[in-house]
Residue, then its C-alpha position, 0 to 999 in steps of 0.5 A: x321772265x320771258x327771256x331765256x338766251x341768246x347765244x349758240x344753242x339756247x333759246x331767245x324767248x318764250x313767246x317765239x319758240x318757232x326760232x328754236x326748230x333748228x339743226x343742232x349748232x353741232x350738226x355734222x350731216x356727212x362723215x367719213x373716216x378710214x385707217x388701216x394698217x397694210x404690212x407690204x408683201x415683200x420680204x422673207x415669208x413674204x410672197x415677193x423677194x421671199x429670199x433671205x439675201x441683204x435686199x430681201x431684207x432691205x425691203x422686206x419688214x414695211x408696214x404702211x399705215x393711213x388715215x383719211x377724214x372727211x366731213x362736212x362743216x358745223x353750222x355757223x353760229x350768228x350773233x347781234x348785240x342786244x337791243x333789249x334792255x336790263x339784257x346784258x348778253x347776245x342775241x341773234x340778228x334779223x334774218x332778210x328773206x329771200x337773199x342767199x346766206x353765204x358764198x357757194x363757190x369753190x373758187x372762194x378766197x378768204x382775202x377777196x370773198x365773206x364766206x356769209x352774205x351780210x346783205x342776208x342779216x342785219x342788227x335788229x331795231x330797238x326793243x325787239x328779238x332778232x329774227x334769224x334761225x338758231x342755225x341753218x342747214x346750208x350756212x355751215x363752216x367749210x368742210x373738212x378734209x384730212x389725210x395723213x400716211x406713216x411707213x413701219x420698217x421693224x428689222x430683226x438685229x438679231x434675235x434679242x434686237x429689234x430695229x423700228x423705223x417710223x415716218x409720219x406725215x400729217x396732212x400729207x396733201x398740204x390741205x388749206x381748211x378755213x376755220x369758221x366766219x366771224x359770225x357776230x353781225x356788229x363785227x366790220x368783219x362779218x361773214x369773213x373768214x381770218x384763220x385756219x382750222x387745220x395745220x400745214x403739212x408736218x412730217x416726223x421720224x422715229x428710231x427705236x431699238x428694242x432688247 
């Protein structure tokens, strides 16, 4: 058989294999990450208010921790219904040359703006493969951007207890990342974005008492 798939990674046809020289659907070109854990340098032992008074305790024992995650968007998966027959899956649509793919802009707004071009891709006729790439390099989800911080306060009771306080906070600058567009071309929503990919900001607090 001549025909192989048409979803996501796998190939539409054995006799137009020049479709499948693509990036991987998931390519991830730009990642960065970073977490740490920083014991402030306050409190007995410590190089500030080292003296063994209630404040030297107030402020001494604080730990603060952090992870930032930041990274650039999957490309997006585009999809058609078949037009081929005794082929019951989905195949690509026809790319047009010459139109940009997507909204590059950062003034973006999901209500007003279709993150992909639908001037760019259209349903192929009857009896034929679409012509679109397996995936681009510049038709990507949005990227992705992340920080979350927490503060350790451990207080020494006595020498049997241990007082451990915790606050947590997730996505602490309240960051809007947009999930991926609807990519399927018969869609009337093609090339929107409805969802998002990450949750608002969202805090927690911790005690324990350890013995």
């Amino acid at each position: 058989a001549d025909i192989l798939a048409g979803l996501g990674p796998a190939g539409q046809t054995f006799y137009n294999r020049g479709l499948e020289k693509a990036i991987s659907t998931n390519d991830v070109p730009h990642s960065f990450a970073v977490s740490y854990v920083l014991e402030l340098p306050f409190g007995p032992g410590r190089r500030f208010l080292n003296s063994r008074g209630g404040l030297a305790r107030l402020v001494g024992g604080w730990t603060l921790t952090g992870i930032h995650q930041y990274s650039a968007g999957t490309p997006v998966v585009l999809t058609s219904s078949t037009t081929v027959p005794l082929f019951n899956n989905t195949l690509r649509p026809d790319g047009i040359a010459g139109v940009p793919l997507g909204f590059d802009d950062n003034s973006f707004d999901p209500a007003a703006n279709r993150w992909i071009n639908p001037d760019a891709f259209r349903v192929p006729s009857g009896f034929r493969f679409g012509t679109a790439a397996r995936s681009y390099t510049n038709l990507r989800a949005p990227n992705f951007l992340n920080e979350s911080f927490g503060l350790i306060k451990r207080t020494n009771v006595t020498e049997r207890l241990l007082l451990t306080f915790r606050a947590e906070f997730f996505n602490v600058f309240n960051r809007v990342v947009f999930d991926s567009p609807q990519g399927n071309v018969n869609n009337p929503n093609f090339g929107r974005i409805s969802s998002q990919a990450n949750t608002p900001r969202q805090g927690q607090l911790a005690l324990r008492l350890e013995f």
